[in-house]
C-alpha positions, -999 to +999 in steps of 0.1 A: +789+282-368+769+249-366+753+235-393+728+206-396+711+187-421+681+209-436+655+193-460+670+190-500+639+225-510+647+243-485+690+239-489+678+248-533+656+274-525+683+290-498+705+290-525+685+313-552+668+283-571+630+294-564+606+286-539+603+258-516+577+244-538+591+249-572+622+230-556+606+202-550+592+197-588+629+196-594+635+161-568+608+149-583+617+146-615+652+135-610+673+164-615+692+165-579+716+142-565+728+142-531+767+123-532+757+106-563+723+094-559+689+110-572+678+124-539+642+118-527+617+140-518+617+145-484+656+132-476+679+158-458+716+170-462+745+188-451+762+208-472+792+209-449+795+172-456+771+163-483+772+170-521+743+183-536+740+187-573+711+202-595+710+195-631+747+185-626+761+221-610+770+216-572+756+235-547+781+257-529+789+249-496+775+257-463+782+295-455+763+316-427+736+336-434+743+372-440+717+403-439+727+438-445+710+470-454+730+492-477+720+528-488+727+528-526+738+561-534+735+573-574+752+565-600+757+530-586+744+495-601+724+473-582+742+447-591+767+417-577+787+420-601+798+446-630+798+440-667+814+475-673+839+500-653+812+512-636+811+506-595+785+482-580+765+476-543+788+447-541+815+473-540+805+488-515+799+461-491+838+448-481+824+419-463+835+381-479+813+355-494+784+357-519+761+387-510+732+396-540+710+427-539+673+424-532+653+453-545+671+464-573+671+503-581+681+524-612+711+537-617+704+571-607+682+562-581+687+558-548+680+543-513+679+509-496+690+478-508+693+444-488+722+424-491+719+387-486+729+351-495+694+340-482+679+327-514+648+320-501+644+351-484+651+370-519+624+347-534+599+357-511+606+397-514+612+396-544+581+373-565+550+395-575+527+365-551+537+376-519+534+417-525+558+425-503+559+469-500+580+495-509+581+534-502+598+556-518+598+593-512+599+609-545+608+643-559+587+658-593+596+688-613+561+699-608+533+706-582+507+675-587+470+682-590+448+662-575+435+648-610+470+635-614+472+622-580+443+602-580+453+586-617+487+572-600+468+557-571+447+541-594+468+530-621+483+547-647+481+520-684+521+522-697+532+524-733+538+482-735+499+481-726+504+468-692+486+488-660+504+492-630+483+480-597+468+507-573+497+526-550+494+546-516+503+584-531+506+612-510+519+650-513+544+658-488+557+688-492+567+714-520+602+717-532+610+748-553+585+744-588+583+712-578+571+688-548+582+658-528+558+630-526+556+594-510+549+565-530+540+529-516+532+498-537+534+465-540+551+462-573+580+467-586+589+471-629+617+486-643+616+524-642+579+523-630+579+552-612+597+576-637+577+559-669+544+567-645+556+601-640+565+607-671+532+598-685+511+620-662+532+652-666+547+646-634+587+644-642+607+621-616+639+640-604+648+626-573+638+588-564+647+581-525+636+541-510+631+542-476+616+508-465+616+471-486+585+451-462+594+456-429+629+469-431+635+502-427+663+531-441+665+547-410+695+571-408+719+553-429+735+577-453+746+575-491+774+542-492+768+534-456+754+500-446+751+477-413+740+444-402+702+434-397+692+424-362+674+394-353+644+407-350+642+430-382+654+394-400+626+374-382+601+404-398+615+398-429+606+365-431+574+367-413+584+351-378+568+362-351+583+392-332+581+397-291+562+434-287+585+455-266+564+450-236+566+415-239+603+417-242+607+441-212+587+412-190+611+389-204+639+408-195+625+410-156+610+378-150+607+384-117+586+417-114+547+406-112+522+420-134+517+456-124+552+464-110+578+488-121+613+491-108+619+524-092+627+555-110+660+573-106+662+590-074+633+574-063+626+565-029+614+531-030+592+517+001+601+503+031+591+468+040+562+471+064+579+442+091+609+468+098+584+497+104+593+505+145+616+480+149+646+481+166+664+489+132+646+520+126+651+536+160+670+558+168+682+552+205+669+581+233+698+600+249+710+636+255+722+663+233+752+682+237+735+710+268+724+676+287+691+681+275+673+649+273+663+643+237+635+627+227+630+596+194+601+605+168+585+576+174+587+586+216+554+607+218+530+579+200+506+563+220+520+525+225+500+503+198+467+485+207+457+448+208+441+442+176+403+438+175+390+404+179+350+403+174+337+380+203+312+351+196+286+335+217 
């Protein structure tokens, strides 16, 4: 892979020290050096060839970009790395270099988690501001009223005083005593959904997440995980995606607005130049008995002059 120089923020803020902007407070006020020097605001660098330093701990060096969507099964940490015996997402993952979680779940929840060494990608999903979305499809030990349902949407006030923001809640289904229901909101504290549960008499059993933004689950299955494609990593970070039409014309430049290419077993039609030519004749002759046989195109009347409208 080919790397370049990149601005001195956006190298910080790629690797996990905030946003663009907070990274530049931190050139500002003296606290990176680029091969020795205080770096300036606005001076570029290559970390292939270039040592960066930020409050005197070196930036590591240049590495591609990974994405990767892992379904965290249960009893799993979100977590790089372990501080017990117990097994992490990083475990899971056998591919090398740094890779963190985005979107961390409980322990004994379970569902998608991105793994990435984009820092500033895990800024922007992950910092309150931006409000990214998450789903969950959840599982309760009872059926929900409406009464309760309607509290959740609008925001249930936890035990440390806080209230949690307005969420999309919707019944999907029952489930034994209980019911499955889908949950979408914009933030994302510890436990929220089982301490909100909890609260309106609604006890969490199951927690399933199914989308973080843009990215979906789709039919990964517990421990299984793949790479992103380009264009679910341009979603992510808010680039602008060709619509599948506009892909398909892009794919065919040469078909004109309106046009399809044939179906399968489609007859397509025959250019109008070799309609009775010589080339679509059959020649007149005699069959087998000496019967003179006769072309299709024998018994029509031999074409007119075309019409030319006389002036005076």
């Amino acid at each position: 892979m080919i790397f370049m120089e990149e601005r001195l923020q956006k190298l910080l803020a790629q690797a996990g020290y905030g946003s663009r902007r907070a990274c530049e407070v931190f050139i500002t006020e003296g606290r990176v050096r680029v091969n020795g020097k205080v770096a300036l605001l606005g001076q570029k660098a290559d970390l292939s060839v270039d040592k960066v330093m930020i409050d005197g701990k070196a930036l590591p060096r240049a590495e591609s970009l990974t994405y990767i969507a892992l379904y965290k099964p249960r009893n799993v940490l979100s977590a790089a790395e372990g501080q017990d015996d117990r097994q992490t997402v990083r475990d899971l993952v056998p591919v090398e270099g740094h890779l963190y979680p985005v979107g961390r779940l409980d322990f004994d929840s379970e569902g998608l988690i991105l793994m990435t060494n984009d820092g500033e990608l895990t800024n922007k999903l992950t910092h309150p501001r931006f409000g990214h979305e998450k789903e969950y499809r959840v599982l309760v030990a009872r059926r929900p009223d409406e009464k309760q349902m309607e509290a959740w949407r609008r925001g249930v006030v936890m035990e440390d005083g806080d209230k949690t923001k307005p969420a999309e809640v919707n019944f999907l289904s029952s489930s034994g005593k209980g019911a499955w229901i889908r949950i979408v909101m914009g933030e994302g504290k510890k436990r929220q959904i089982r301490e909100v549960g909890k609260l309106l008499g609604l006890p969490v059993v199951k927690i399933i997440r199914l989308r973080i933004g843009t990215l979906k689950l789709g039919s990964l299955k517990p421990r299984q995980w793949r790479y992103l494609t380009g264009d679910e990593i341009a979603e992510l970070k808010g680039d602008k995606v060709p619509v599948i039409g506009e892909r398909a014309r892009a794919a065919r430049p040469n078909l004109k607005r309106g046009d399809r290419p044939p179906r399968t077993g489609e007859r397509t039609r025959t250019d109008k130049s070799e309609i009775g030519s010589d080339r679509t004749r059959k020649p007149s002759g005699r069959n087998e008995t000496g019967r003179p046989t006769r072309n299709s195109n024998d018994h029509k009347k031999p074409d007119r002059k075309p019409y030319v409208k006389k002036t005076r």
